[in-house]
N, C-alpha and C positions, 0 to 999 in steps of 0.2 A: 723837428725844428718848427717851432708854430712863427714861423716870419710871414705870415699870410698867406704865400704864394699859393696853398693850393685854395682858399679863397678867392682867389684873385682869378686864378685858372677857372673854376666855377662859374663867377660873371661870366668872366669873356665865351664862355662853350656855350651858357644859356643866351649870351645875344647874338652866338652865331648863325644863320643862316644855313642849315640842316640839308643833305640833298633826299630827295623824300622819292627816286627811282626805286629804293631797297629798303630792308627793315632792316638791321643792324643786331640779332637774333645769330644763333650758331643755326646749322643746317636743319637741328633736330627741335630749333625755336625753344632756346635756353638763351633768356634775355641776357646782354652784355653791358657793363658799364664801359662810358667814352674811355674814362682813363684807370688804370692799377697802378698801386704803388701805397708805402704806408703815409700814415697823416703829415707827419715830418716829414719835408723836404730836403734832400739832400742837395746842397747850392752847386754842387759839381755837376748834376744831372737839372737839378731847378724840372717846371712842368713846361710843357708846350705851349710856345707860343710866347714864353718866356725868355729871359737872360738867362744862360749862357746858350738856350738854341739848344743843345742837346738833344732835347727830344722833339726838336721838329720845329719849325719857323711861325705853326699855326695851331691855334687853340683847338678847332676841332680836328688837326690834321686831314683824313679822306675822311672826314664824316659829313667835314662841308663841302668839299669840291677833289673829287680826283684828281690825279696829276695827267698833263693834256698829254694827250695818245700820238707821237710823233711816228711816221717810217719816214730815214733818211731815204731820198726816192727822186730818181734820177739819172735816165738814160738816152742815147741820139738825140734825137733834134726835140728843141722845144714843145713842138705839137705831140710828138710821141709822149713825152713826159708832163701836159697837160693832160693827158686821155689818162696814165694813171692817178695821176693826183686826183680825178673826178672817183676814178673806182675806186681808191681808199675812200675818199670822202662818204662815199654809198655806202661803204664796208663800217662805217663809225669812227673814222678818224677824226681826231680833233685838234690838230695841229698840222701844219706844210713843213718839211724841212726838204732845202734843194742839195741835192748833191751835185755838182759841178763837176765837166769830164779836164781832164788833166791838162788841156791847153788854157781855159778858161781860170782853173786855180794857178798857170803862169801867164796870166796874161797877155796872152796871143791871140791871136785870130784865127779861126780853125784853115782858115789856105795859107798861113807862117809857113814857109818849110818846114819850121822844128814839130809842126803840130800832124805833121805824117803819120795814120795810122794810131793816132789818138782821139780821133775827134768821135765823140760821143762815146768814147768805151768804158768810162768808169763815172759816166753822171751825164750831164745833159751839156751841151752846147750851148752857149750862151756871147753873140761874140757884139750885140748891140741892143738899142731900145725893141727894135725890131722882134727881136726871139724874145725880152722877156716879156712883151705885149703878148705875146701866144701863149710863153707859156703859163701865166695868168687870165688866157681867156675865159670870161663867162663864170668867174673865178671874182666874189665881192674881199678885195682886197682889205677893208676895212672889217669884215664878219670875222676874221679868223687867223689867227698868229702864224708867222710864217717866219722861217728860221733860213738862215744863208749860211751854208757851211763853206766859208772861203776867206782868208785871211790877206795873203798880200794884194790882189786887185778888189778885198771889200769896201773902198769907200768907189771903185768904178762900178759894179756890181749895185751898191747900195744906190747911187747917182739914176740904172738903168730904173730901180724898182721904184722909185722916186717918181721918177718921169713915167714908170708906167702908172701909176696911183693917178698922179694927175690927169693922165691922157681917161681915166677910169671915171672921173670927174670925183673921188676919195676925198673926205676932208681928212687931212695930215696927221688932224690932232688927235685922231681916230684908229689910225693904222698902228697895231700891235705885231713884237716880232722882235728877233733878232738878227744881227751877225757877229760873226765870228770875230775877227778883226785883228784878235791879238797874235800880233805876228813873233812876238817875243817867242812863242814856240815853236815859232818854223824855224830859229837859226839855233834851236835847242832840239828837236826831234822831227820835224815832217819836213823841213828843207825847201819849201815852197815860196822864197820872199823875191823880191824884184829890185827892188832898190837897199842899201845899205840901212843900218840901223836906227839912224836919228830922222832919217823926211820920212821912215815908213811912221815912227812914233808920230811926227807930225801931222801925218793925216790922220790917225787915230785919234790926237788930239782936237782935232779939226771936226772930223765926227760924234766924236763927245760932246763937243763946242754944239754945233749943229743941231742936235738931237733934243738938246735941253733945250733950245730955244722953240725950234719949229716942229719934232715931231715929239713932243715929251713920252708917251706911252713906249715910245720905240726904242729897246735897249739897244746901242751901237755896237755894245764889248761883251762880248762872250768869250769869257776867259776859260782856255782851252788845259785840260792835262789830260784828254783821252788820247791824244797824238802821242804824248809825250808817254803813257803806259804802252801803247802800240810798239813803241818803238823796243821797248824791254826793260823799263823803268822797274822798280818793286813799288810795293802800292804808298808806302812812305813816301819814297820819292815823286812819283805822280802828286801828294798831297802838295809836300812842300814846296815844288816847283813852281805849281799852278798857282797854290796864296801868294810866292813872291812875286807871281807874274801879277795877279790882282794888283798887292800891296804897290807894284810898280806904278802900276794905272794910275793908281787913287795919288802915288805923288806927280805921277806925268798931266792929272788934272790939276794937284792944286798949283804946280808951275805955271799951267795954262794964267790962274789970275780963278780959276772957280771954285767955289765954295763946296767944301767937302757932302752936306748933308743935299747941295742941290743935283750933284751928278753922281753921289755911291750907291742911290737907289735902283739907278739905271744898272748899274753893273751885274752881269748873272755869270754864273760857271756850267763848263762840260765838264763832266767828270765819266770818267771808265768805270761799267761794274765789271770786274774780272773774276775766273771762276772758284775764288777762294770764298766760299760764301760769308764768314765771320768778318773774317778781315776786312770785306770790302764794307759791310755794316760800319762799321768800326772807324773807317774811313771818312764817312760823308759825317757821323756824330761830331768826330775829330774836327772835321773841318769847318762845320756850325760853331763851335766854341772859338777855337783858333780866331776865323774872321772876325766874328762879333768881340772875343778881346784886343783884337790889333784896331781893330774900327774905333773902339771907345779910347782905348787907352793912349793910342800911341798918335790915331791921326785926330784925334777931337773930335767925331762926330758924334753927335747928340741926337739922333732921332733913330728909333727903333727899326726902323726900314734900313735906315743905313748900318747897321749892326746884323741884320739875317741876312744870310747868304742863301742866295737863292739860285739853285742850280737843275739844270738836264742834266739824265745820263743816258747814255748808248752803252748796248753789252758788246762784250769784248770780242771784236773782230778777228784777234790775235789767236784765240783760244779754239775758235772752230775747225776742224778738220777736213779735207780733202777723201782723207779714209773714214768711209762710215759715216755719208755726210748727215744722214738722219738722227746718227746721236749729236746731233747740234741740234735740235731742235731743246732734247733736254738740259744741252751745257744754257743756251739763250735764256731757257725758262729758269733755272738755279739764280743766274744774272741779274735777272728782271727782278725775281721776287726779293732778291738783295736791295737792289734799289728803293725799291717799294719800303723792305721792313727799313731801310737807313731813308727814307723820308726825302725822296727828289719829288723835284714840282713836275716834271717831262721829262718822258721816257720813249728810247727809239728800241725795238727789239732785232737783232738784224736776221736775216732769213737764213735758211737752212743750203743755201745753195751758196751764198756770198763769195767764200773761198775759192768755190771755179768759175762765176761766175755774174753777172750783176743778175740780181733776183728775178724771177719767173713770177708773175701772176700768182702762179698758185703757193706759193713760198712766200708771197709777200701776205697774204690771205693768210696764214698759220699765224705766220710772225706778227700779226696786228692781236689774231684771235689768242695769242697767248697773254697778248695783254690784259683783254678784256674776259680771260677763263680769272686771270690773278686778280681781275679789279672786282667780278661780280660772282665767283662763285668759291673761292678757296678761303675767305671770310679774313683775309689780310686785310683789309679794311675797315673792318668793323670797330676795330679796338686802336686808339690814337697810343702811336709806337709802342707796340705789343712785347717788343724786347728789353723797353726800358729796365734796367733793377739787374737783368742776367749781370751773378758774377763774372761771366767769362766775358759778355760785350765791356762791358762796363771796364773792366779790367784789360783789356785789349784794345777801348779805346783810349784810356789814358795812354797805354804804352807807344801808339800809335799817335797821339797828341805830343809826347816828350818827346819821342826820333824826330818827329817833324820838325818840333821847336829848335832841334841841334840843327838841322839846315840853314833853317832862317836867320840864326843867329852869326854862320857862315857867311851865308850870301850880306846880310849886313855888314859884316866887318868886311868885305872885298869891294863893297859901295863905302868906305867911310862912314857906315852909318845914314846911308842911302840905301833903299832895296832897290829903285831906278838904278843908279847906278853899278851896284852889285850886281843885277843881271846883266847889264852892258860888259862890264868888268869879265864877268861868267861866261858870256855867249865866245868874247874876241879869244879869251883864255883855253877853252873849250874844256870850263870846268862841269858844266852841266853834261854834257856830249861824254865824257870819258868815264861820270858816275852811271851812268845808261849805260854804255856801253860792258862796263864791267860787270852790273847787273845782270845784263842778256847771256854776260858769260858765261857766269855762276850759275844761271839758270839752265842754261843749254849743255854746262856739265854735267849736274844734278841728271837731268833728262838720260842722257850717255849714259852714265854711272845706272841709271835706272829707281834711282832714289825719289824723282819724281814720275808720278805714272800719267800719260796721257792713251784713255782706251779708244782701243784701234791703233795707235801708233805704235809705241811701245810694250802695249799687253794686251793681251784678249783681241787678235788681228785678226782671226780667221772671222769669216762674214760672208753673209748670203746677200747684202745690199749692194744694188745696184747703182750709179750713178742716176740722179737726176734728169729729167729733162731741161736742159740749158737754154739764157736767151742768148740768142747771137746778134752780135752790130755785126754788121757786112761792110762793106767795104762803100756801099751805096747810099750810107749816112754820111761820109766826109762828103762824097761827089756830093748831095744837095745843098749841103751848109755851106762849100766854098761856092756854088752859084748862089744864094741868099746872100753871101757877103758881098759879092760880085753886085747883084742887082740893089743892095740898100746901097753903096757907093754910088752905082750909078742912078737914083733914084733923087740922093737926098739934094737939097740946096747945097751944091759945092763950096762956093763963095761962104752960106753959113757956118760951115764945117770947120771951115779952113781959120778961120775966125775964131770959132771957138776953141781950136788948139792953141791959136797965137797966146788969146785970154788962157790957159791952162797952161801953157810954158809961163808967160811971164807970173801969172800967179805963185808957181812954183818957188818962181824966183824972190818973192814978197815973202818975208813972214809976219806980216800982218795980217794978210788975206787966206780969209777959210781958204779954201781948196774946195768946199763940196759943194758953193753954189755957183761955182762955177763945172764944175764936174757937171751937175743937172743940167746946166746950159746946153754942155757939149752932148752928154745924152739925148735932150731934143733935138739937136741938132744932127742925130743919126751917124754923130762922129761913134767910131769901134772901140771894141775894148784893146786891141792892140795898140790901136795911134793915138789911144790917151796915154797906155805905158808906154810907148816911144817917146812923145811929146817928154813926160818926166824924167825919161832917162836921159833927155839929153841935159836935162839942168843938175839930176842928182847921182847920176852915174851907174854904173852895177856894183855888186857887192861878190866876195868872194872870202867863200870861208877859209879862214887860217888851220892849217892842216893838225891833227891831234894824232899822237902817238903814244 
């Protein structure tokens, strides 16, 4: 098809900007071209950098820039998880992502009662301005992207890092990164929300709002479906759940009163590589198309940014084993390089110890360097989307494009023709919850039956590997967190505090009024992440799932 495109792909690769670390040569220095594929352009795959996305969001794909080297990394107190954020960074990290310990993702305060015996055990503690000033110490807040894995207290969380930029003396318009946000998936798979459905949208909205105004480089929505795979989705359903949750956003901004092409650039995705190597390829192709045609077609955007979807992945947590924890080294690395040949911007690899434990030093050390064995020495990068043309991707991801589109088509007709409301409709219904769940079923029969093989568990069990060396949180991380909570209380301006909750309850109560510059307020004002979620519960209530059978 001489429609110019691969003309077109040509300019753009020759004004790209080249990374000149490596030659782009096979091992044995057998020069490669950027891209294969014949003269004709087939409009279903189109070249890189191109409409429909297919083959990638960027003209040079890795030949101009890798994708930034993320470890989700985050454990006990702040200062602890500053000290490894320095050793990744030493180690060639190019990206921060915060894991957050399980009272901080419900928005408690580590001395809550209900936060007993979780504080710091599965991420870092986080309970005011206070901890994230440490845990960004010495740490140039503006040099380098940093990612917040945390959905229902992300615009308090996002409020503290706010406040620490500034305390950093950080110009705003500078600061790159994400969070998580979209809570649409915690009443779909990870269960993590704090308030009811419409005031969590709110703040989300709020932060959208916000972000486009005063911190533009800052994406606010990181729309999540690696929760939603975790939980036992099939990779279809992870697809189509996560774009309805997108598609939701893009109309929960343009209700806001904002203009489609000003805040869909901001929006990125988490997507799950899981350890079906084709299919997961197959997946991220899938879902470049999909967005870029529901972007143009359906909500009117017109600019090329708002049409790529641009997304992280993490390999699948789900998939590593307990037995034989060293053959997860090789399920992480199949994961990774899926992600890679399906064309993600960030990528997190998870360690080898994960499943008993939060990572070891030397586990997080492998887990970086498999990234950086797949970026500089396996020559995946040489060639922009090197699978492009394969019958079998090619053909697996159309089929993977069609399952998906019967979803969405669902979730619209249960929103009238709303995807916003279709998820709402979905979440109260527990229409999403019961297709997962059936999933996990069919999968964990398969397993039974022995139809599906997991090695070490179900075949090839005998083993001479030993357990790991483990980190342990003791008991002696809660006791210091709840005295830090204890002394920022007694520390801060009371009177300001007190203040600043009054301003964040009646805000609450406004829907006229962001929510997050006043959240900032209360952040300098050393008010906690619990008595900001207290303060809103008392205006917007709690929320409680309707049971599914």
């Amino acid at each position: 098809m001489a429609d110019g495109s691969r003309m077109r792909w040509e300019e753009r690769y020759r004004a790209s900007r080249l990374r000149d670390d490596v030659d782009f040569d096979t091992l044995s220095s057998v020069p490669l071209d950027p891209l294969y594929g014949p003269e004709g352009v087939d409009p279903r795959i189109g070249v890189p950098g191109e409409w429909p996305y297919t083959r990638g969001i960027y003209s040079s794909g890795y030949r101009g820039r890798l994708w930034t080297m993320r470890q989700f990394s985050g454990y006990g107190t702040a200062a602890q998880t500053n000290r490894r954020y320095k050793f990744l960074l030493d180690h060639g990290l190019t990206g921060l992502s915060v894991a957050f310990d399980m009272p901080t993702l419900m928005g408690l305060d580590s001395d809550d009662p209900l936060s007993e015996g979780e504080v710091g055990r599965c991420g870092v503690a986080i309970d005011s301005l206070a901890d994230m000033e440490v845990l960004f110490d010495d740490i140039d807040l503006t040099a380098i992207s940093t990612s917040m894995t945390i959905s229902g207290p992300a615009p308090m969380l996002f409020a503290f890092y706010m406040a620490a930029a500034e305390k950093q003396g950080a110009d705003l318009f500078k600061l790159n990164g994400t969070c998580q946000t979209d809570i649409l998936k915690e009443y779909i798979a990870q269960k993590e929300w704090l308030f009811p459905p419409e005031p969590h949208l709110r703040l989300t909205a709020d932060m959208m709002q916000f972000c486009l105004s005063d911190v533009p480089r800052y994406k606010p929505l990181s729309i999540s479906g690696y929760h939603i795979r975790e939980a036992g989705s099939t990779a279809v359903q992870e697809l189509a759940f996560t774009l309805a949750s997108g598609f939701a956003h893009v109309e929960l901004g343009l209700r806001r009163g904002l203009a489609v092409d000003d805040f869909a650039p901001g929006l990125s995705f988490f997507f799950n590589s899981h350890i079906d190597f084709f299919e997961e390829i197959a997946k991220f192709r899938a879902a470049r198309r999909i967005w870029a045609r529901w972007m143009r077609d359906r909500y009117g955007a017109t600019k090329e940014r708002s049409w790529m979807l641009k997304f992280h992945t993490q390999t699948a947590g789900v998939s590593l084993t307990a037995q034989q924890p060293f053959n997860n080294v090789v399920r992480t690395t199949a994961e990774a390089l899926a992600a890679v040949l399906g064309g993600t911007q960030s990528l997190h690899t998870n360690s080898l110890d994960e499943v008993l434990a939060l990572p070891s030093d030397e586990a997080v050390e492998i887990s970086l360097r498999t990234q950086q064995v797949i970026a500089y020495e396996t020559g995946a990068t040489n060639v922009i989307d090197p699978l492009g043309g394969s019958w079998f991707v090619e053909a697996l991801t159309e089929r993977t494009e069609k399952d998906a589109e019967l979803y969405l088509a669902r979730i619209d007709e249960m929103g009238g023709g709303s995807i916003l409301d279709g998820m709402l409709a979905g979440i109260e219904d527990a229409y999403f919850q019961k297709e997962i769940a059936d999933a996990a079923f069919r999968y964990q029969q398969l397993l039974e039956a022995g139809q599906k093989v997991i090695v070490g568990v179900n075949r090839f069990t005998r083993t001479i590997q030993e357990s790991p060396d483990l980190l342990i949180i003791g008991p002696d991380i809660e006791e210091g967190q709840n005295k830090a909570v204890a002394e920022v209380k007694a520390n801060r301006d009371e009177h300001a505090a007190q203040a600043a909750l009054a301003a964040l309850r009646s805000a609450a109560g406004d829907e006229s009024v962001n929510t997050l510059p006043v959240m900032i307020e209360a952040a300098k004002a050393y008010v906690t992440l619990g008595e900001m979620t207290e303060a809103l519960r008392r205006v917007w209530g709690r929320y409680t799932e309707p049971p599914a059978f």
